[in-house]
N, C-alpha and C positions, 0 to 999 in steps of 0.2 A: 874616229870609228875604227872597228877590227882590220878595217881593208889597209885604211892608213898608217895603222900600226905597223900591219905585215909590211908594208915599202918599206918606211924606215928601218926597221930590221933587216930586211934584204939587203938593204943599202950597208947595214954595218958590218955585215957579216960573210965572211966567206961562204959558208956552207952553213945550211940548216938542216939537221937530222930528221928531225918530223915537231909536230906541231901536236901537244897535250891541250885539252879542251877543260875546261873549270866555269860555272856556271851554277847562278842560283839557282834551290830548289823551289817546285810547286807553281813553277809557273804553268801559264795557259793562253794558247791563243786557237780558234776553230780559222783554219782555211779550206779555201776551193777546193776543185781539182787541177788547178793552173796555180795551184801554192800560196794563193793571192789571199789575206789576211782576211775575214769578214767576223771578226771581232775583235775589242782593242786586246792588246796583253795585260789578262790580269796575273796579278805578284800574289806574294802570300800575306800581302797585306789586306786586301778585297776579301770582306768579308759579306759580301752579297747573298751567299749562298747560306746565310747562318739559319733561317727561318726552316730548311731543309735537314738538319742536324737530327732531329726525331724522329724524321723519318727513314733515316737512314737507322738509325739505332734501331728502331723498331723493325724494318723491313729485313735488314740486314744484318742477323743480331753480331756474327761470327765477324763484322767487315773490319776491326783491330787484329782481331788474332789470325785471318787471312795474308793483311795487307802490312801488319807492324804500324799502322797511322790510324792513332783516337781517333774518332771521328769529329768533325773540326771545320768549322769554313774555310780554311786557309788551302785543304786541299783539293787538287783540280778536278776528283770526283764528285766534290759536294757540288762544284762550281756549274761544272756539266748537267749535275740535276736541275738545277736553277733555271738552268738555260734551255732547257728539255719544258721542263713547266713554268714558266713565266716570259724565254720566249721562243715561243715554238717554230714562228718564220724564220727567226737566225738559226735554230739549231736544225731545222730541215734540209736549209742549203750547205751546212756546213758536211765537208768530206772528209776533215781529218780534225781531229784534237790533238794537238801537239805543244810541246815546252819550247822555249826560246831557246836554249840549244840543239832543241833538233831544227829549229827554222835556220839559226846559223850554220850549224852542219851541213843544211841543203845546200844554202847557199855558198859554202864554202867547197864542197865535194858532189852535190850534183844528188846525194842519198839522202831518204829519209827517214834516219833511225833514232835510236833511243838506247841510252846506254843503261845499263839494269841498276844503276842507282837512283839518278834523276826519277826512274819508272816507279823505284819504289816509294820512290817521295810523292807521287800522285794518287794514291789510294785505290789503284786500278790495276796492280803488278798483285799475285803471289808470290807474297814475300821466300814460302817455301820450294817454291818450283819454279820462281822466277819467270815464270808466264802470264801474259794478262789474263785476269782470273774472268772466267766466260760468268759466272752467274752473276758478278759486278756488272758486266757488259749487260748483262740481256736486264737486268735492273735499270740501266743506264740508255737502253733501245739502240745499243751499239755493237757492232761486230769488229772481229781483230783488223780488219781490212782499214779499220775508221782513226788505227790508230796506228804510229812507226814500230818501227820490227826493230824489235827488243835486240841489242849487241853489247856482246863486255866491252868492258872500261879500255882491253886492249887493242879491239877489232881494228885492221890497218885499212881505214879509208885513204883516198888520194884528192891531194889539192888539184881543182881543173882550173881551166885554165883563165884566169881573172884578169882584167883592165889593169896593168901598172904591174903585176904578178909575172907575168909570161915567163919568168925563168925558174918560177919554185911550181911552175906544174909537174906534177907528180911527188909531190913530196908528201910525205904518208902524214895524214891527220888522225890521230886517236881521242877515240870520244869521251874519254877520261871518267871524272864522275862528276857528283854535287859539291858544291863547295865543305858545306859540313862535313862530310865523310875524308873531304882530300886532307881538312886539317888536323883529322885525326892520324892520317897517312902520316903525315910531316910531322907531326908529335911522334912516329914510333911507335909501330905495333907490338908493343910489349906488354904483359901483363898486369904490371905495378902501371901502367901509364895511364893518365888522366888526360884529354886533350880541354882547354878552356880557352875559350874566345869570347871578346867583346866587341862588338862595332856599333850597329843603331843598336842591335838585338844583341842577347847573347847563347852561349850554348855550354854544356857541358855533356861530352863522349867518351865510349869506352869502345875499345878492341873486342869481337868476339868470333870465336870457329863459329857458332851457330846461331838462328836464330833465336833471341832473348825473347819474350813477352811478357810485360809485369805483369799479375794478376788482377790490379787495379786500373790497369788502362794507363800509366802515369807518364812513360815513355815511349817514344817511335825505336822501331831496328829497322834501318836498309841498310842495303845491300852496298859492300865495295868491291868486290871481284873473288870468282870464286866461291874458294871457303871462308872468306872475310864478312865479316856483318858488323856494323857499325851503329852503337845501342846508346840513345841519347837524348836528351829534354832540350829544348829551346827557350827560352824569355823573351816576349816580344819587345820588351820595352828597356835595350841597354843604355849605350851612349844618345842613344835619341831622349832620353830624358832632360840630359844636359842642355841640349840642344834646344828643346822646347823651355826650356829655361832661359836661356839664352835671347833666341827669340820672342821669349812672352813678357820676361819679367825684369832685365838687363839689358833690354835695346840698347836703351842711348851708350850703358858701357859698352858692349858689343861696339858700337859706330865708331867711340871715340881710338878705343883699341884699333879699329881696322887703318884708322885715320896715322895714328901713330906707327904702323907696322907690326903692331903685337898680335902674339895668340892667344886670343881671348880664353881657350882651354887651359891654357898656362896659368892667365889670370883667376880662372877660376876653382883650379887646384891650389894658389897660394891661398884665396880665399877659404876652402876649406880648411885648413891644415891649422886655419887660425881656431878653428871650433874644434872642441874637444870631441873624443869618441861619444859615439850615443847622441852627437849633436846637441846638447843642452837638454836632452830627452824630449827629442823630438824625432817620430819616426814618420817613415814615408814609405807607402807602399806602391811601387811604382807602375800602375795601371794603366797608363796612359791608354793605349791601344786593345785593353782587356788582354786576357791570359792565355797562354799555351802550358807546357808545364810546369809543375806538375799534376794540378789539377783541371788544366782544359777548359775554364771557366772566360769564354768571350766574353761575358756580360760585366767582371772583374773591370772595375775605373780605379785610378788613384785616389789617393790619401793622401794627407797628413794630417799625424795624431799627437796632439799636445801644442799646438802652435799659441804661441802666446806672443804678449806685448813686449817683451822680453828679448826676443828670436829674432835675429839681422839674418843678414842676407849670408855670412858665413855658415850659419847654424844649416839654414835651409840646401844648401851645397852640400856639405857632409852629409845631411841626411837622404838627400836625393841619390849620390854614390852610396852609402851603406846600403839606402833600401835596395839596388839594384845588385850589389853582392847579396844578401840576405836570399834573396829568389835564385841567383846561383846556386848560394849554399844548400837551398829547400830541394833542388833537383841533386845535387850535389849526394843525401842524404839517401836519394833513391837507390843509386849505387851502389850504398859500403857494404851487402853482403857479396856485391860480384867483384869488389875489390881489395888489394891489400891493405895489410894494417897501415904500410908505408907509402900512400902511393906517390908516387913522383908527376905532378899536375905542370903539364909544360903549357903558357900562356902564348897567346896572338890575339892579334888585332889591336883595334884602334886605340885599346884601355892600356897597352903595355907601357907607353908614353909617360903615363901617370907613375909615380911613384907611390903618391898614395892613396888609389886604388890599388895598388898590387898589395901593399901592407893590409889593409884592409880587410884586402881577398886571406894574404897569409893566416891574420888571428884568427878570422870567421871559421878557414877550412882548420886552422891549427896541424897546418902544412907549407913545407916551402915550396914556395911560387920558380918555376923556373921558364925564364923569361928567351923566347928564341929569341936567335941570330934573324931570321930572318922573319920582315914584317908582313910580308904576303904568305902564308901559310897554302892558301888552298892553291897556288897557284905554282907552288913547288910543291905539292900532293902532284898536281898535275904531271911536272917535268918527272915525277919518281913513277907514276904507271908510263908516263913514255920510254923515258929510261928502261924499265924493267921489260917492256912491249920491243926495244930492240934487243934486247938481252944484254945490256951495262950496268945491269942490276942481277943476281943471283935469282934474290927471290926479297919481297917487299919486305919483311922482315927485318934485312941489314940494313936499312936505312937507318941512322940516328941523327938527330938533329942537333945542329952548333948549338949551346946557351950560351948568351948574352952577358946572363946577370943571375942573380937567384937571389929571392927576396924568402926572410927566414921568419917565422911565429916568435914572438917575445911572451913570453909568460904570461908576464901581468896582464898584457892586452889581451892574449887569448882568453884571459877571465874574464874580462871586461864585455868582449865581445861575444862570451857564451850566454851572457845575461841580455846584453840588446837583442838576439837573433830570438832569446825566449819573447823577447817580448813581441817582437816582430810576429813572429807565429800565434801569441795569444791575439794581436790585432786583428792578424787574417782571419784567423777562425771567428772571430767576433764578427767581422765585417762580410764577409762570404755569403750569407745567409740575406742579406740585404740585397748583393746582387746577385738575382736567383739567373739559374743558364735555362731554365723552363721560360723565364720573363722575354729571355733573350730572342729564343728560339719563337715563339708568338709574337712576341710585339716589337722584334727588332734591337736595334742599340740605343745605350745611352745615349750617345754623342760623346 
């Protein structure tokens, strides 16, 4: 856990500067007034609150272009509704709504705050004035009191005094941001820059002075400090598709692999590599979990389209990674008017591994892929607002990040692969209409 981590560190380290915080967005958990938890934590995965979605749209028509967050189950305003009307005894005794890192923060510094990014990843912040927005609240039968006191990414909190700690009390804690927005930090806030990350999920972000809002609802903008805003779609379903692959339909090789010492991920990119692009024209639209952007559509399951007698286990691998690039690139597209002709897309997470995922990514975006140095991304976002919070940074700006590697578009493929992503797109739109988000919102999910 975080406390053990801190020993060890302690232990190797002469001196520690302060401590930067990094943390998933859209979490939620309601506590007491003694801090004490009375509902479990839900992630952005819980999607309970989906039945609520209409009525937020309807009641609240303005709560995207307020908050920068479509309106969505994932976030911890839908969540609140939920738990407001369906169940009304937990949410009476509950005193605070708060995210997993402000619970950490409490208990790391004794405070309980909220840094103005995580805040705007709740659907509960003005995204423009960076205040909890009151007419959300009083929607919500909530006052500012019910929720932590909003502080930038750089505010110098102090480690108290902890079991096994006793020597790094008072060592300044900064509340940093969300994960997403830190890896766009560590990509370089530069104009040309694209930040792209894969893990279960994936994302794709952009730098901006102000705040962005599409006209279609298709991406979220929060907040990273100050005059930063951080404008970006998410895919719920990245690496976790493999995974579930892995798990559902390759057990025993899974076992046997683990049994031998291999990584079965490894294994399963030679596999691909053996199937041509377009997978023997076989596509997959990777729904697993339903959609975020860039159409919002929870009630979105996976596909596969064209599957024949024909199709081995390599074909269905390569199409499982293309579909999962194809919906980068479909957010990816949301972008090109706020970006350069050139843009330079620096990658992280868990997909960088892959070689040919990256290639993949390369034809699709018909850009070269530039692969950091380093594989935690959000987590040196973090060390660059600490950095910059004692002043060993100018201004966030001068950061540039090490690359690794740079993976570059080949011609041919890029042709090849501007015809799969058509076709990808005419699936969706053919398929889309079957899973309605009205069906969603009434009668629940698929499964």
């Amino acid at each position: 856990n975080l406390i053990f981590c801190l020993r060890k560190v302690s232990h190797s380290y002469r001196k520690i500067l302060g401590i930067g915080v990094s943390s998933v967005f859209h979490s939620l958990v309601g506590i007491d007034k003694k801090g004490n938890p009375l509902t479990p934590l839900y992630p952005f995965t819980d999607t309970r609150g989906k039945g609520k979605v209409g009525k937020v749209k309807k009641e609240l028509p303005d709560f995207y272009q307020k908050t920068g967050c479509p309106p969505h189950p994932l976030y911890p305003a839908i969540k609140i509704l939920w738990l407001k009307e369906d169940r009304p005894s937990i949410f009476e005794k509950i005193d605070k709504f708060i995210s997993i890192k402000s619970y950490i923060l409490h208990k790391l510094t004794g405070q309980l705050v909220e840094d103005t990014s995580v805040a705007s990843g709740s659907g509960l912040l003005n995204v423009h004035n960076l205040c909890w927005d009151e007419e959300i609240l009083e929607f919500l039968s909530l006052k500012k009191k019910n929720l932590p006191q909003v502080v930038e990414a750089t505010e110098k909190l102090s480690l108290r005094s902890l079991q096994g700690l006793e020597k790094l009390k008072g060592v300044p804690v900064y509340p940093g941001a969300g994960d997403g927005v830190l890896c766009s930090l560590a990509s370089g806030l530069k104009k040309d820059r694209v930040s792209s990350t894969v893990g279960s999920s994936g994302a794709i972000r952009i730098a901006s002075r102000k705040p962005f809002l599409d006209e279609r609802e298709r991406t979220w903008c929060y907040h990273l400090y100050r005059n930063w805003w951080i404008i970006g779609g998410a895919i719920n379903n990245g690496g976790l598709t493999l995974r579930w692959f892995k798990d559902k339909l390759y057990k025993k090789e899974a076992e046997e692999a683990q049994k031998k010492g291999q990584n079965i991920y490894e294994i399963l990119n030679k596999e691909a590599q053996k199937s041509p692009p377009g997978a023997n024209n076989l596509i997959f639209l990777p729904f697993l979990t339903g959609e975020r952007a860039p159409n919002w559509n929870p009630a979105m399951r996976a596909c596969f389209i064209g599957l024949a007698l024909r199709h081995e286990a390599k074909d269905i691998i390569r199409s499982i990674m293309e579909g999962v690039m194809c919906r980068m690139r479909a957010v990816f597209d949301v972008f090109q008017p706020l970006i350069s002709e050139r843009p330079v897309i620096i990658a992280s997470g868990g997909y960088i591994k892959s070689d040919l995922w990256l290639k993949i990514q390369a034809n699709l975006f018909n850009a070269p892929i530039n692969v950091m140095y380093e594989k935690e991304a959000a987590s040196m976002g973090a060390v660059i607002l600490a950095l910059f919070a004692q002043e060993k940074l100018k201004n966030l700006e001068e950061f540039e990040p090490k690359i690794k590697k740079k993976v570059l578009p080949e011609k041919e493929q890029v042709e090849k692969y501007s015809k799969i992503y058509e076709k990808h797109i005419d699936a969706y739109r053919r398929l889309e209409g079957y899973f309605s988000k009205k069906d969603m919102e009434t009668r629940g999910s698929y499964g």
